[in-house]
C-alpha positions, 0 to 999 in steps of 0.5 A: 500500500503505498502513502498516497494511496493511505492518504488519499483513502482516509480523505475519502469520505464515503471509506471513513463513513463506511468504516465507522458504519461496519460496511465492508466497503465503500460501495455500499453508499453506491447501492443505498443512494441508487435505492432512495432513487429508484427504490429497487428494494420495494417489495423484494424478499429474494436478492442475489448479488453477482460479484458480492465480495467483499460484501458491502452490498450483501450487507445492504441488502441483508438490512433491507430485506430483513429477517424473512427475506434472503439474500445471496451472494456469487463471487470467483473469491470467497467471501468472508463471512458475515454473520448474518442469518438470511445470507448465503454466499456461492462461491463459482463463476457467474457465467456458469449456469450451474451456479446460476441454478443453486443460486436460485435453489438456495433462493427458495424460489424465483428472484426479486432482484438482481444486483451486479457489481460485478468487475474483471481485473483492471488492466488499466487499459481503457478498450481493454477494461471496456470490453471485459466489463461488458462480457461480465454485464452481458452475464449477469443479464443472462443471469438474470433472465434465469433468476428474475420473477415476472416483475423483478428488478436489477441494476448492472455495473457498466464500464462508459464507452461505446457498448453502454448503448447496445446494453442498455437496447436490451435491457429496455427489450427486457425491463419496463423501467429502465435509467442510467444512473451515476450514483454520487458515492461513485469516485470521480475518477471512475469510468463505472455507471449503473443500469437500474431496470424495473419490472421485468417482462422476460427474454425477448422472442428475438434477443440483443446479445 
């Protein structure tokens, strides 16, 4: 870790309001503020969450739901646990429709909201981050054709760059509410915008991807 990144990590206010709250990242904001605008979280009992690690929005979601909702939570690393009874945690490859498929088993039944954070490992390389970034949030959105109720709700990562439009056609095809959306907790540096999509309709007769 070097100096200016510590420096430039305790400036951060979101870090520091994270920190003092239990969450396990900043990223957590990110979730909450997309909430208090779009209200992904109403009426929802049963969340999954692509990319979940460390678990900032598992814990997020963990709240909101409450005792009798469950919430579960997908990552290639483990996750460290939280100690929170209505969370489960896969570890497995999103793109892998088995895990798509136990997901869904340790849901109880069918989900009312999809959440994707899910990122590749930075190259640095803006075509190259742009691209891999897409491949994931084009997973997630089959993933979530598998996992959504008739009605459900989802919000996907997406890096900025000349693919955002071609996704966001397709989730229009798929969703009845759909919004682009940067949420102030996002670092200003970050390329990262969300899709937040509402009722779900189902997979088109004739897909986008």
């Amino acid at each position: 870790m070097s100096r200016r990144w510590a420096e430039e990590r305790r400036r951060d206010v979101y870090w520091r309001m994270a920190k003092k709250m239990g969450y396990r990242s900043r990223a957590a904001f990110k979730l909450i503020q997309m909430d208090e605008k779009y209200h992904v979280f109403d009426g929802v009992r049963r969340v999954v969450d692509l990319g979940a690690a460390p678990g900032g929005w598992l814990q997020v979601a963990a709240e909101t739901v409450g005792s009798d909702g469950v919430v579960v939570g997908v990552d290639l690393k483990p996750i460290e646990p939280l100690d929170l009874p209505n969370v489960r945690t896969i570890v497995g490859d999103i793109t892998n429709p088995k895990v798509v498929e136990e997901a869904r088993r340790l849901l109880g039944g069918p989900a009312d909201l999809v959440l994707s954070d899910v990122s590749p490992n930075v190259s640095g390389i803006w075509e190259v981050d742009h691209e891999r970034q897409m491949r994931l949030a084009w997973a997630s959105l089959r993933a979530a054709e598998g996992l959504l109720r008739p009605g459900g709700n989802a919000v996907f990562k997406l890096f900025e760059g000349p693919e955002v439009s071609r996704f966001v056609r397709a989730v229009r095809e798929r969703f009845e509410f759909v919004k682009l959306t940067r949420p102030k907790a996002t670092k200003k540096a970050s390329s990262e915008i969300y899709v937040v999509a509402k009722g779900f309709r189902g997979r088109p007769t004739r897909t986008s991807s």
